[in-house]
N, C-alpha and C positions, 0 to 999 in steps of 0.2 A: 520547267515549262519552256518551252522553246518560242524564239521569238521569230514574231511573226515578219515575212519579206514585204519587203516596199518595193511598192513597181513606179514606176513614171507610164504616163498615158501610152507611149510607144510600147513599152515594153506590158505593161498589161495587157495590150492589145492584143499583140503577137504570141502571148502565152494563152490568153482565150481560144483563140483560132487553132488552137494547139488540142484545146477543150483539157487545159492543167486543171486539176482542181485546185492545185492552193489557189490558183489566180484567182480562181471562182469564190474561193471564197474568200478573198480580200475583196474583189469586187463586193463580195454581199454585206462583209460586213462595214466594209467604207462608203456604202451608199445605198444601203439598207431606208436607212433613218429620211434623205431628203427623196426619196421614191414616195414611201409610205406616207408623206405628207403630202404629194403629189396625190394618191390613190385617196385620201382621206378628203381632200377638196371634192373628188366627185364623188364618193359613194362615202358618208359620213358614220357606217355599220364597221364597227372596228373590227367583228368578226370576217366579215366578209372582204372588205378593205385588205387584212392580211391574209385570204386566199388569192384573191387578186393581185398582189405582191408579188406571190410566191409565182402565182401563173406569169407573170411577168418578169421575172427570171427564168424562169422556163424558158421562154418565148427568147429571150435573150441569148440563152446558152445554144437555144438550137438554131438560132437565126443567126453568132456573130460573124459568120462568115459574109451574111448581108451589111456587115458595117465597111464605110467607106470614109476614111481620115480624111480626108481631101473635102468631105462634104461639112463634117463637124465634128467637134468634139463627142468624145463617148458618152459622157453625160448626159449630155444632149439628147444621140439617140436612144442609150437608157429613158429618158425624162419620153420621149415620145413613143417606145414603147408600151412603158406603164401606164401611159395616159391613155393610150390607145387599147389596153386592156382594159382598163376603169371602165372605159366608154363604150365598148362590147360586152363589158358585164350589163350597163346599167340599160343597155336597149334589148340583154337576154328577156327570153319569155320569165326564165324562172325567176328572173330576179322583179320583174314586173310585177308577178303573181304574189313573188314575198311580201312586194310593198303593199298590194292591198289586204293580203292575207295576213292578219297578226298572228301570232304564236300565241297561242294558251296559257303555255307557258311562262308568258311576260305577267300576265294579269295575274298568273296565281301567286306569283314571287312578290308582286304590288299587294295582290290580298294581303298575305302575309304577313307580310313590313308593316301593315295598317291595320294587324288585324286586332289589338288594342285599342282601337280608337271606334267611339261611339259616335252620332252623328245625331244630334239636336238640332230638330230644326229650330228652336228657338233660341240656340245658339248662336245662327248666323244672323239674325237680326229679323225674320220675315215677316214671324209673326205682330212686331213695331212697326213694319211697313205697311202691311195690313193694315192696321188700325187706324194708319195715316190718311186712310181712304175715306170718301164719302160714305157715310152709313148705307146707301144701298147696293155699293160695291163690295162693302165690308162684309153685309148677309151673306151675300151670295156666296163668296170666296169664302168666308169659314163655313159655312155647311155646304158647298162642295169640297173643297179642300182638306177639309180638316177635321169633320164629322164624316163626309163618306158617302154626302147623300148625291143621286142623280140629280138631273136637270128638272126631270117631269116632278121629282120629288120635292125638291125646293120649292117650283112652281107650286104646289099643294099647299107645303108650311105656307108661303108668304102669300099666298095667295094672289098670285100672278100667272099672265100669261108666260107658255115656256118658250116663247120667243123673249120674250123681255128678259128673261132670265140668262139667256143664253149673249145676249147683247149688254146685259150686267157686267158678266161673267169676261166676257172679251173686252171688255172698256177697265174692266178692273185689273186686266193680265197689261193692257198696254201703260193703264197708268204705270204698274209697278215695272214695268218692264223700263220705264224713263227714269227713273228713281234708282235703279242699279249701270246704268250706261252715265 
């Protein structure tokens, strides 16, 4: 296996500007690592994070002729670079649309993973909250809830107006709503 050249900042430099590849790729592989966590502060998608990388070496290789030693350190302009690529992906339209758009994808790999697990709701405690309730919040909420029955229908069984039912119904959702906060 052949061993790899060491440059000093000077002499890396002047081998870029040359456009050598091995420089290039010491450059990548010696400052790969503190880029990508640069990229990962602003766009936290590790897929995309590592296109943006890569676009920002790109950006580098075709810009080093814009580097000026006098002004900073290479790292430096590397670091503002990639930053500056991060921050042009993250105001893209596409990537905008990514973020509200979820991938289908994601949810069916979740199904998946979980798709052994049954889901009782008297597992998680509700139906004890329920019952915690005043008995005429309690009506309400199991035969809406829990039997299936409408508003106007309940109002029938218990024989009440379906205003009062409906104001049951919302007084019985806020109690339980304090009881889980």
């Amino acid at each position: 296996m052949a061993e790899q050249q060491t440059y000093t900042e000077q002499n890396l430099t002047q081998a870029l500007k040359k456009y050598d590849n091995d420089a290039f790729e010491y450059l990548y592989n010696n400052y790969k690592g503190a880029l990508f966590t640069v990229v990962m502060q602003i766009i936290p998608d590790k897929i995309i994070a590592e296109d943006v990388l890569q676009d920002a070496f790109i950006t580098a290789w075709k810009n080093i002729d814009k580097y000026d030693s006098s002004k900073g350190r290479l790292f430096t302009w590397l670091f503002n670079v990639t930053r500056n690529c991060a921050i042009n992906t993250t105001r893209s339209k596409n990537y905008k649309s990514e973020q509200k758009n979820d991938s289908i994808d994601n949810y069916v790999s979740y199904v998946d993973e979980k798709e052994n697990t049954i889901f009782n709701i008297n597992q998680i405690g509700l139906r004890n909250q329920i019952h915690q309730l005043r008995d005429d919040y309690k009506n309400v909420v199991e035969l809406s809830y829990f039997d299936g029955y409408t508003h106007e229908e309940i109002a029938k069984i218990l024989v009440l107006p379906v205003g009062t039912v409906k104001t049951r119904l919302r007084n019985a959702l806020i109690e339980l709503r304090k009881q889980f906060v």
